[in-house]
PQR file with spaces between the fields and no chain letter, atoms N, CA, C, O and H, PARSE charges and radii, in Angstrom:
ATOM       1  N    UNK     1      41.180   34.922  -22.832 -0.4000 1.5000
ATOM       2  CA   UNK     1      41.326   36.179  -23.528 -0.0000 2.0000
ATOM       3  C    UNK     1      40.353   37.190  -22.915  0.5500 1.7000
ATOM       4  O    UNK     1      39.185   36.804  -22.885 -0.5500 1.4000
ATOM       5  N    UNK     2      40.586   38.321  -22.456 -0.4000 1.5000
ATOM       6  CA   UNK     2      39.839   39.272  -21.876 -0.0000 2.0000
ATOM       7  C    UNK     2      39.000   40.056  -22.801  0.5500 1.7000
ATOM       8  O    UNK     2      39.443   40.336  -23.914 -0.5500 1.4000
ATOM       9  H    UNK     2      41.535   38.635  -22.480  0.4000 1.0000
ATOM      10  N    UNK     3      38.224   40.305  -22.557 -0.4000 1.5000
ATOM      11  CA   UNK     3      36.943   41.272  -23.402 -0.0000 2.0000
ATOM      12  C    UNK     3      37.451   42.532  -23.581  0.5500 1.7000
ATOM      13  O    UNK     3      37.403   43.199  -22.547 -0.5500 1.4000
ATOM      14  H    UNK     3      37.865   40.077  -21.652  0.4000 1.0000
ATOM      15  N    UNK     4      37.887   43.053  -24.463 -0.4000 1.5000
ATOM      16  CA   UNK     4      38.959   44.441  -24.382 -0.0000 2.0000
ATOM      17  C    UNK     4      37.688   45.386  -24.232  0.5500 1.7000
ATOM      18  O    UNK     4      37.617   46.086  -23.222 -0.5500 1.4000
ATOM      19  H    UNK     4      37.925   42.512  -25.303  0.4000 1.0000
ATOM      20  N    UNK     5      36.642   45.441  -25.226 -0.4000 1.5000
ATOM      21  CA   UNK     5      35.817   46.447  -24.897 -0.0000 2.0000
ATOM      22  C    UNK     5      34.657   46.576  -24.143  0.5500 1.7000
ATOM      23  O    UNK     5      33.702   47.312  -24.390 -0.5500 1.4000
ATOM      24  H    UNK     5      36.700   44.872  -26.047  0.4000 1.0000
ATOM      25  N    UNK     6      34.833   45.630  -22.982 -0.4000 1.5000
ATOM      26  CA   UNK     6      33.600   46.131  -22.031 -0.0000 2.0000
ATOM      27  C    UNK     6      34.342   47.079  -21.317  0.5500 1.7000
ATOM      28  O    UNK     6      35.522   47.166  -20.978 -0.5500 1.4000
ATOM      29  H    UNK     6      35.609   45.032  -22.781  0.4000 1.0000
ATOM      30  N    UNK     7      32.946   48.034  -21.123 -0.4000 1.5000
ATOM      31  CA   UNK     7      33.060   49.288  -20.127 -0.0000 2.0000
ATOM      32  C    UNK     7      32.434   49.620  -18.973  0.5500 1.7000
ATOM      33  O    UNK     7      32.004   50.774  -19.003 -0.5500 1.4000
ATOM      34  H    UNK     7      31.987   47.963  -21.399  0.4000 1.0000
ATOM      35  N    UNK     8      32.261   49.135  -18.143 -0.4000 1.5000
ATOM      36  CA   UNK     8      31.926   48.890  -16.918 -0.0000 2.0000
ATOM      37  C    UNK     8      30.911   50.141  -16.712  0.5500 1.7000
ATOM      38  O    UNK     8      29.756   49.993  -16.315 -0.5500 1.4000
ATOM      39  H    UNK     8      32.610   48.198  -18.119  0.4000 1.0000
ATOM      40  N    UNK     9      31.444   51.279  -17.007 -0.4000 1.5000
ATOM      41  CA   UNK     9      30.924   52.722  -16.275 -0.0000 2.0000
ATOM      42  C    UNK     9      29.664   53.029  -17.399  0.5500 1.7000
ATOM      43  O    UNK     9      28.640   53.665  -17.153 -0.5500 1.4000
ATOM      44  H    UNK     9      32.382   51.400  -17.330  0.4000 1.0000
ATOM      45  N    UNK    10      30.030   52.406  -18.673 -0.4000 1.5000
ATOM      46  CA   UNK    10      28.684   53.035  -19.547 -0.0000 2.0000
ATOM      47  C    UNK    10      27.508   52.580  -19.213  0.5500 1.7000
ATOM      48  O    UNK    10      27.464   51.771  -18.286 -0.5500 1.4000
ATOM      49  H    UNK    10      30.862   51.889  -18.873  0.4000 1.0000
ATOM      50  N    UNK    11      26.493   52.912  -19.761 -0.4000 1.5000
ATOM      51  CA   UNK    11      25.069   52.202  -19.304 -0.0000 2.0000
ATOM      52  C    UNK    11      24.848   51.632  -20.895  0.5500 1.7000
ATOM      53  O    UNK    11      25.544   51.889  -21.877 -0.5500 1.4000
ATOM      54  H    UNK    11      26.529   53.570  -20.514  0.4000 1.0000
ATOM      55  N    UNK    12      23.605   50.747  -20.805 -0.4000 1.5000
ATOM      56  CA   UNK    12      23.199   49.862  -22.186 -0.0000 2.0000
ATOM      57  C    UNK    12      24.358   49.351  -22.775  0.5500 1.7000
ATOM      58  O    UNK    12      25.437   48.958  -22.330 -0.5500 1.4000
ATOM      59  H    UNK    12      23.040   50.538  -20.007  0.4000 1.0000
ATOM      60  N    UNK    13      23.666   49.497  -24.333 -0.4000 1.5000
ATOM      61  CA   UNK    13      25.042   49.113  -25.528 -0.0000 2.0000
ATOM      62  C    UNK    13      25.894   49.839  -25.469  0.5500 1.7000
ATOM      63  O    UNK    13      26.724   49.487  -26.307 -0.5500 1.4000
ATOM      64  H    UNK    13      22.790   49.816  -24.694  0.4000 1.0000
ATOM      65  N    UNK    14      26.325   50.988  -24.777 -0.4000 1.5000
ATOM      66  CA   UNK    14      27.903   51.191  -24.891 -0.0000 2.0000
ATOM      67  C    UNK    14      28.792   50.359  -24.050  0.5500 1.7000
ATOM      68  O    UNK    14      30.014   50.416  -24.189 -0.5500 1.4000
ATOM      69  H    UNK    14      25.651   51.274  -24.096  0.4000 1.0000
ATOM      70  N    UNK    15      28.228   49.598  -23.190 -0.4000 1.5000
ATOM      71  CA   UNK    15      29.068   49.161  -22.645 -0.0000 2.0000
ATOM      72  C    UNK    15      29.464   48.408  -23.280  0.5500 1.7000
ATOM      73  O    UNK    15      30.146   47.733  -22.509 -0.5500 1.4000
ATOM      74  H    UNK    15      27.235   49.552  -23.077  0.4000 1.0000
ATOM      75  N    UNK    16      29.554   47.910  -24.406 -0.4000 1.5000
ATOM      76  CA   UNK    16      29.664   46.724  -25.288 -0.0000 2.0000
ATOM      77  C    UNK    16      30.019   47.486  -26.528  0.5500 1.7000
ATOM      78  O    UNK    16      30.793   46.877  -27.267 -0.5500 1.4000
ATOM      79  H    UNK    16      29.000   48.459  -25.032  0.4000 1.0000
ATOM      80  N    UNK    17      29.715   48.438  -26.852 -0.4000 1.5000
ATOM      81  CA   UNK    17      29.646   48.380  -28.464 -0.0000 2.0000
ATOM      82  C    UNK    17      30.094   50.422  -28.540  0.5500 1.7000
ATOM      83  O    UNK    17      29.751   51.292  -27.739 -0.5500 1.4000
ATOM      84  H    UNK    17      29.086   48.932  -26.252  0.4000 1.0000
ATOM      85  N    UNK    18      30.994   50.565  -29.902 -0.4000 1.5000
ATOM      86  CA   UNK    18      31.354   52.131  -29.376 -0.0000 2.0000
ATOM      87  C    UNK    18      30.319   52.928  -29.926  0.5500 1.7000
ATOM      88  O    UNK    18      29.288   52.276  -30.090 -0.5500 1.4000
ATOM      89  H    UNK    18      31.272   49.859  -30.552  0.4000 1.0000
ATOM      90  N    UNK    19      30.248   54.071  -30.255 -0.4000 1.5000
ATOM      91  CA   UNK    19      29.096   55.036  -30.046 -0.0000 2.0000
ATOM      92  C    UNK    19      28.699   54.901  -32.210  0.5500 1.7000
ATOM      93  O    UNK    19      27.666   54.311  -32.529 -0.5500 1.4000
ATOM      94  H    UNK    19      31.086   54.601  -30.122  0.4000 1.0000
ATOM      95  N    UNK    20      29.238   55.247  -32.882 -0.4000 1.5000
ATOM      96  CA   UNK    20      29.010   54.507  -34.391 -0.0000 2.0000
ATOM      97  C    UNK    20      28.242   53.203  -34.086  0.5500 1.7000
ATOM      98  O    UNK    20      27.027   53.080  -34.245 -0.5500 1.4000
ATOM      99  H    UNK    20      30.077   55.726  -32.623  0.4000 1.0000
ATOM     100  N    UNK    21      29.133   52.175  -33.598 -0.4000 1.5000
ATOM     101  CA   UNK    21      28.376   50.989  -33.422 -0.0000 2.0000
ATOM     102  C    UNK    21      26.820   50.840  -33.013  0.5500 1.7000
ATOM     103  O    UNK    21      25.923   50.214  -33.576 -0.5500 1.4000
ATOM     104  H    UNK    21      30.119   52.275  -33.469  0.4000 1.0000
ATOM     105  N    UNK    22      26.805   51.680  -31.767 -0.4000 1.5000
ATOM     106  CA   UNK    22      25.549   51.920  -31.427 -0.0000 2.0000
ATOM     107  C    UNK    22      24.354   52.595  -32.433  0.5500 1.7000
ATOM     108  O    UNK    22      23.182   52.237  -32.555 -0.5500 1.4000
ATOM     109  H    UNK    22      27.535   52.189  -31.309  0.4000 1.0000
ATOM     110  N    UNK    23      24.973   53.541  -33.010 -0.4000 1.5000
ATOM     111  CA   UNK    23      23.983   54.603  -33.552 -0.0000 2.0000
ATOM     112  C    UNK    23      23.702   53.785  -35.464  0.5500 1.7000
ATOM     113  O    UNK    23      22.840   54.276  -36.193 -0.5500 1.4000
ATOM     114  H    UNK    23      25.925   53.832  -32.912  0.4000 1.0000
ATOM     115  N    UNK    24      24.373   52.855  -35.836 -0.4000 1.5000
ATOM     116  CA   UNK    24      24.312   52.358  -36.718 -0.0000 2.0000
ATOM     117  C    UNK    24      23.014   51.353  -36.527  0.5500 1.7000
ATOM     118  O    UNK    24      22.105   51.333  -37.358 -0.5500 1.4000
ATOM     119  H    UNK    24      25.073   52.455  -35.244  0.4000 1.0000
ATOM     120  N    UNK    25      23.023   50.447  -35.242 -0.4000 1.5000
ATOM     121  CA   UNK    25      22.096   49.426  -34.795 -0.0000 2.0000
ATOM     122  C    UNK    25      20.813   50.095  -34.602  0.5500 1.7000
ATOM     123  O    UNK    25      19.901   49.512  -35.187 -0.5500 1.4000
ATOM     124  H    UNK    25      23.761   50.463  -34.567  0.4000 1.0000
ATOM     125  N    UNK    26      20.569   50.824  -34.155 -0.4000 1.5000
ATOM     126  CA   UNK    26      19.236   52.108  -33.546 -0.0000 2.0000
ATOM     127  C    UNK    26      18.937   51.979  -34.910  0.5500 1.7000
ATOM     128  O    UNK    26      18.000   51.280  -35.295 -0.5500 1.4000
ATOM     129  H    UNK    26      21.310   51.298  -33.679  0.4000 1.0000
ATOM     130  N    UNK    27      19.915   52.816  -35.922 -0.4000 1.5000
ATOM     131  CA   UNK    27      19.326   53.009  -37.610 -0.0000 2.0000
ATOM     132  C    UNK    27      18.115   51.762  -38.138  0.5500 1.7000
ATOM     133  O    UNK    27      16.902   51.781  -38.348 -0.5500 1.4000
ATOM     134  H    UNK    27      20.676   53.383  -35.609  0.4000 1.0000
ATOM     135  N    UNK    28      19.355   50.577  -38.215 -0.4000 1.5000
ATOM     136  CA   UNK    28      18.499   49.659  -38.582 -0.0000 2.0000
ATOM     137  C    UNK    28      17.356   49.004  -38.219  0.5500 1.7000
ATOM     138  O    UNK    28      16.440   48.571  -38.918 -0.5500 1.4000
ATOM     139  H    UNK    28      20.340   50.562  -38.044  0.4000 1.0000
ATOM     140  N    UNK    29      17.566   48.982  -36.755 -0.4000 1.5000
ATOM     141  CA   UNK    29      16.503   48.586  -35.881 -0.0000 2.0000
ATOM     142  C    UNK    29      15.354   49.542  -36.387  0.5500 1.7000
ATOM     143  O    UNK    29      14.254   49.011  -36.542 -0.5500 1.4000
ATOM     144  H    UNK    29      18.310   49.334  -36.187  0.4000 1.0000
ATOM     145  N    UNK    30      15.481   50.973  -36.680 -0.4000 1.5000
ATOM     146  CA   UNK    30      14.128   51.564  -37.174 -0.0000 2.0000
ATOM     147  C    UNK    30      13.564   51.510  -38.177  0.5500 1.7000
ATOM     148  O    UNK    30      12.390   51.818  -38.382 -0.5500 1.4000
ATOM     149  H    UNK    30      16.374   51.404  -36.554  0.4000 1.0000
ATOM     150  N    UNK    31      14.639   50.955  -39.201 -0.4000 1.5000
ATOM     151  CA   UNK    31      14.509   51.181  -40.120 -0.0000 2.0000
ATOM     152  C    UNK    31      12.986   49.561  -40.405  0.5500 1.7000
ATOM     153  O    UNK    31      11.918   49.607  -41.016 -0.5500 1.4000
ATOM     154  H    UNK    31      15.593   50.705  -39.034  0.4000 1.0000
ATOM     155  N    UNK    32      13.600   48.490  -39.692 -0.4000 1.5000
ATOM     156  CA   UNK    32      12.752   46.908  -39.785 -0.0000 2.0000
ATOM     157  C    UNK    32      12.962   46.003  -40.726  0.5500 1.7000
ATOM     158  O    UNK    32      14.123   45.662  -40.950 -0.5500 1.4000
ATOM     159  H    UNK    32      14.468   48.453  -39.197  0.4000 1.0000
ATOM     160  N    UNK    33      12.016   45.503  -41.374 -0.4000 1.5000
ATOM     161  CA   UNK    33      11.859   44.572  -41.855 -0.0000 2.0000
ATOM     162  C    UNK    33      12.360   44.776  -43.576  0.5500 1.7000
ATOM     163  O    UNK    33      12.753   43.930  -44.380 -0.5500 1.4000
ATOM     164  H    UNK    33      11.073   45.780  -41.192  0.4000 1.0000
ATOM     165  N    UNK    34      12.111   46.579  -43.755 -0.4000 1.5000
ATOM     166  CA   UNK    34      12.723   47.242  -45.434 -0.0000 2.0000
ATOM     167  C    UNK    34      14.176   46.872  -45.407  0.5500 1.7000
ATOM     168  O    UNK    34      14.705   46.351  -46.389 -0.5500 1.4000
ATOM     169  H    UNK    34      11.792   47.265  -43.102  0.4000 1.0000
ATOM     170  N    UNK    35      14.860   47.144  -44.251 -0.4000 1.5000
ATOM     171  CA   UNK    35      16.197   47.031  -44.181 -0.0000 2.0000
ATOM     172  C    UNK    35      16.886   48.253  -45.041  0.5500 1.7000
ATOM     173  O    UNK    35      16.182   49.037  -45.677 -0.5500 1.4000
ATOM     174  H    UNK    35      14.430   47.567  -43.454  0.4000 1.0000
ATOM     175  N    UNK    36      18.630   48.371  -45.002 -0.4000 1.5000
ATOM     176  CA   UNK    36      19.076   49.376  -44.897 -0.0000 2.0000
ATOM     177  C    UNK    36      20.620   48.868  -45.772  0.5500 1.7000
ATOM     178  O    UNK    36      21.383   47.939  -45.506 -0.5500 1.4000
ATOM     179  H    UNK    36      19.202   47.734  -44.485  0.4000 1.0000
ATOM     180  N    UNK    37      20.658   49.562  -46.521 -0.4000 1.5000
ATOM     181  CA   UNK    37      22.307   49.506  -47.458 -0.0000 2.0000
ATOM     182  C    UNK    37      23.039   50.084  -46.944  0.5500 1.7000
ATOM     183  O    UNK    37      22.630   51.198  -46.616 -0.5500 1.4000
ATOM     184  H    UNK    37      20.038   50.316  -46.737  0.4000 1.0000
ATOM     185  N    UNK    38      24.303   49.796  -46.608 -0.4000 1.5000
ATOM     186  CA   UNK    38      25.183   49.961  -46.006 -0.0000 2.0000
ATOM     187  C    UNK    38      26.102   51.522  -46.394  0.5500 1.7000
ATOM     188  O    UNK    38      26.926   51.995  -45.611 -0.5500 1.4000
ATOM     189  H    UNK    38      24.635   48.892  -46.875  0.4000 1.0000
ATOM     190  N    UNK    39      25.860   51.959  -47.328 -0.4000 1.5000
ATOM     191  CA   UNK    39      25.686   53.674  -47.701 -0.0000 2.0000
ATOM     192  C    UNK    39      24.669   54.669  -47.107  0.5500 1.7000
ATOM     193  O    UNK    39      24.856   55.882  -47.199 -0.5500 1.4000
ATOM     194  H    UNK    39      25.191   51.575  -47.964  0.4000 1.0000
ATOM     195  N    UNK    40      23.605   54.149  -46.506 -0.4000 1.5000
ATOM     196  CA   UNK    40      22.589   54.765  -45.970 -0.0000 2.0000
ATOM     197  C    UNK    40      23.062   54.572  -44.552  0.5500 1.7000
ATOM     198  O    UNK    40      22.789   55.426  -43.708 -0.5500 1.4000
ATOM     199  H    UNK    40      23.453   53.164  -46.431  0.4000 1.0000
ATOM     200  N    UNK    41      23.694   53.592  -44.274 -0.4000 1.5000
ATOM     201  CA   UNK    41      23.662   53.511  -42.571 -0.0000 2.0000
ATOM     202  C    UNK    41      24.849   54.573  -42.408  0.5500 1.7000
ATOM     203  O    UNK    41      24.933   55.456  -41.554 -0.5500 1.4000
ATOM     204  H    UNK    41      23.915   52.898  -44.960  0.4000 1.0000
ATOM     205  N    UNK    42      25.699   54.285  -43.385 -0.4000 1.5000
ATOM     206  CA   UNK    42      27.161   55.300  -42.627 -0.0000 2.0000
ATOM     207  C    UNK    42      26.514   56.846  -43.291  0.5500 1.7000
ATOM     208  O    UNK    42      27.025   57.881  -42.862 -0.5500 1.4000
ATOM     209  H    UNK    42      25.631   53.568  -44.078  0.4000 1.0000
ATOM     210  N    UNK    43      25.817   56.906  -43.938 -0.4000 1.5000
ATOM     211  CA   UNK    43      25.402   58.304  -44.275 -0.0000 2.0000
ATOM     212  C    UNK    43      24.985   58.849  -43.147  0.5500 1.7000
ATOM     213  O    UNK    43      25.480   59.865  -42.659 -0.5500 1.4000
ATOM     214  H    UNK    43      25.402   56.065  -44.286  0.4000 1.0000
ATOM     215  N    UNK    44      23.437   57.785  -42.354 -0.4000 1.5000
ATOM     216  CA   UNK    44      23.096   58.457  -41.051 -0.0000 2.0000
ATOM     217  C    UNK    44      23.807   58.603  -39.458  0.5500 1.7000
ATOM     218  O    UNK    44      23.495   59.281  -38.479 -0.5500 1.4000
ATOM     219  H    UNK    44      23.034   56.960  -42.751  0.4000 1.0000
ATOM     220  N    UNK    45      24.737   57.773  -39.682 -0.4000 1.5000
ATOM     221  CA   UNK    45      25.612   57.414  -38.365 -0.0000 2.0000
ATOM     222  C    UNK    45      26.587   58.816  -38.657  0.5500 1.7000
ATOM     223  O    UNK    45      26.726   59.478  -37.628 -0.5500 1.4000
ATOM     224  H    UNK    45      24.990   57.222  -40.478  0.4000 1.0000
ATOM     225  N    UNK    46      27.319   59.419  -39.928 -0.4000 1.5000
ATOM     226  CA   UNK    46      27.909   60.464  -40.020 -0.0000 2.0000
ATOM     227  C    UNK    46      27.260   61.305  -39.527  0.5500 1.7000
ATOM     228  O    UNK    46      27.752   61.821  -38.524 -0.5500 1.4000
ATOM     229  H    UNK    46      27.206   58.882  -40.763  0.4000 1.0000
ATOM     230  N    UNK    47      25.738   61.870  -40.052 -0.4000 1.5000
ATOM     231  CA   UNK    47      25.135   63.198  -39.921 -0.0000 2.0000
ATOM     232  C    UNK    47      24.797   62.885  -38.586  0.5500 1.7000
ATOM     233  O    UNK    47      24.580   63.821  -37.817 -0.5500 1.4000
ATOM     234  H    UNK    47      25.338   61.451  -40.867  0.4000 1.0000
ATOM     235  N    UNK    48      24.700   61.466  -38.098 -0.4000 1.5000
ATOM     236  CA   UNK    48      24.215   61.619  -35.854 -0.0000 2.0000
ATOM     237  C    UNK    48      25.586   61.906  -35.083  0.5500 1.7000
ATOM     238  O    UNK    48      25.552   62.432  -33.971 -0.5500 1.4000
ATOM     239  H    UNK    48      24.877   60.706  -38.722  0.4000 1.0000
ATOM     240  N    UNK    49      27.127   61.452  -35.862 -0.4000 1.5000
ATOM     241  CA   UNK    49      27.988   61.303  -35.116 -0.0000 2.0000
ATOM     242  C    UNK    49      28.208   62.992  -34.847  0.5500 1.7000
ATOM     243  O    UNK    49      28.992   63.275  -33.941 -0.5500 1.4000
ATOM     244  H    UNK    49      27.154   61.024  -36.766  0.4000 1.0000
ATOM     245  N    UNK    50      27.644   63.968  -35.488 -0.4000 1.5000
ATOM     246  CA   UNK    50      28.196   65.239  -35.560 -0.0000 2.0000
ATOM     247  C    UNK    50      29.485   65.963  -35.948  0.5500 1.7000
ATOM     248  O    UNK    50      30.262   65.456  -36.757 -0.5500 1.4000
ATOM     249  H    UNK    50      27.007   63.737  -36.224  0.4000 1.0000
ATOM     250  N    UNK    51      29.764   67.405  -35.248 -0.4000 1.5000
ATOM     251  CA   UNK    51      30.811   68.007  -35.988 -0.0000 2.0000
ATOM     252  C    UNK    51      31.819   66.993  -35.350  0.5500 1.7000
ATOM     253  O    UNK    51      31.629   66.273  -34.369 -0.5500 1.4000
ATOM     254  H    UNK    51      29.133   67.816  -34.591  0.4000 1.0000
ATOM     255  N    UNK    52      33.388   67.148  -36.453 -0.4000 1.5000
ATOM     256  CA   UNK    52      34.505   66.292  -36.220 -0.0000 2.0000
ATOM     257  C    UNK    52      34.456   65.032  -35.791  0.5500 1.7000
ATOM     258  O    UNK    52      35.245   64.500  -35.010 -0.5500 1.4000
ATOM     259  H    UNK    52      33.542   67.733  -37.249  0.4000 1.0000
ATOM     260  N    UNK    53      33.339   64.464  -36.410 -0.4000 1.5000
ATOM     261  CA   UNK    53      33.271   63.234  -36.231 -0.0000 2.0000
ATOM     262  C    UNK    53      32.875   62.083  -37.243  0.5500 1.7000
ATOM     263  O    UNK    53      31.672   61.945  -37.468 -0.5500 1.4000
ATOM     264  H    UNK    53      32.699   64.896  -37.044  0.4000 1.0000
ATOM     265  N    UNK    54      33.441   61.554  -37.640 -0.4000 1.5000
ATOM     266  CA   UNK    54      33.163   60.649  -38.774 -0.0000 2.0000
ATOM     267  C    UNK    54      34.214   59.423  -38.737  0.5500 1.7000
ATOM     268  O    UNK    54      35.381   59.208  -38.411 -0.5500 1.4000
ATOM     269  H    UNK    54      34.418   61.666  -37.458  0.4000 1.0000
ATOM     270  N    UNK    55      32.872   58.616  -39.374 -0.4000 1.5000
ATOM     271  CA   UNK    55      33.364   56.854  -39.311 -0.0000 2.0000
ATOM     272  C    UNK    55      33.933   56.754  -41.587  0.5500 1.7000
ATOM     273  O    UNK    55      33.397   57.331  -42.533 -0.5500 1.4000
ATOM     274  H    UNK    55      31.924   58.791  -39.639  0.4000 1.0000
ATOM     275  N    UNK    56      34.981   55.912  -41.567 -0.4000 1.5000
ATOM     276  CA   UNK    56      34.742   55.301  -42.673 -0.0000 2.0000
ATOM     277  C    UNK    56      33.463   54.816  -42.900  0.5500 1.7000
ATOM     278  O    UNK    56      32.509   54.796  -42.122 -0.5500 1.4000
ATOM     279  H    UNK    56      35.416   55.443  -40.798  0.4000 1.0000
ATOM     280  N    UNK    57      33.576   54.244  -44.587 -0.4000 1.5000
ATOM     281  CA   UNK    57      32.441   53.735  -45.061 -0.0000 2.0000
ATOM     282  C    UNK    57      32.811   51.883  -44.515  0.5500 1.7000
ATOM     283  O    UNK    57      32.012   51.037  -44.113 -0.5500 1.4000
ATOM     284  H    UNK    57      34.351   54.261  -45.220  0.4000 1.0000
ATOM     285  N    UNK    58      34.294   51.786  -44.717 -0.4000 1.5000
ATOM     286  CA   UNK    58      34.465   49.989  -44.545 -0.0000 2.0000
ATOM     287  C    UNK    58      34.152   49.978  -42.615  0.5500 1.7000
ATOM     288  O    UNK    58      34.674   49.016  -42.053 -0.5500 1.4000
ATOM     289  H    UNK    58      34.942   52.474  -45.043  0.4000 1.0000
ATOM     290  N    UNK    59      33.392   50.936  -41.723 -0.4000 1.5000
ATOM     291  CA   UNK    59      33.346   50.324  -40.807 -0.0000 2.0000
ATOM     292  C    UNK    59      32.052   50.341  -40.479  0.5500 1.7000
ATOM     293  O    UNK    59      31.869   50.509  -39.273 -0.5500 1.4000
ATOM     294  H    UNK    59      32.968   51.718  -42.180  0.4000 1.0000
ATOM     295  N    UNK    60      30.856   50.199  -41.287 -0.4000 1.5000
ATOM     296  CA   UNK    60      29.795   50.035  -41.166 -0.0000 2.0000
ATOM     297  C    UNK    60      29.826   48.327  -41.979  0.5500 1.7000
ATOM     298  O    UNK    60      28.786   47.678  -42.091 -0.5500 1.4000
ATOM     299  H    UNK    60      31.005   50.063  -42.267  0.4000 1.0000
């Protein structure tokens, strides 16, 4: 079965993971050891994804 989403041309975690995905992991990762509810992550992944851009809440 082929890896549908590797991306050869991105650099880091995009090559692996899409740009929500990414900016959700960064969140938590800063967030540490308090950790992070899953309303807070798609809250901040909305206000980083910018204008016309938004994730559901079921894809966090």
């Amino acid at each position: 079965m082929p890896f549908k989403n590797f991306k050869p041309a991105e650099k880091g975690l995009r090559k692996t993971l899409r740009e929500y995905e990414e900016l959700a992991l960064r969140h938590i990762w800063e967030i540490g050891e308090e950790g992070v509810g899953s309303g807070k992550a798609w809250k901040n992944v909305n206000e980083k994804l910018g204008e016309g851009k938004s994730i559901s809440r079921a894809s966090i």
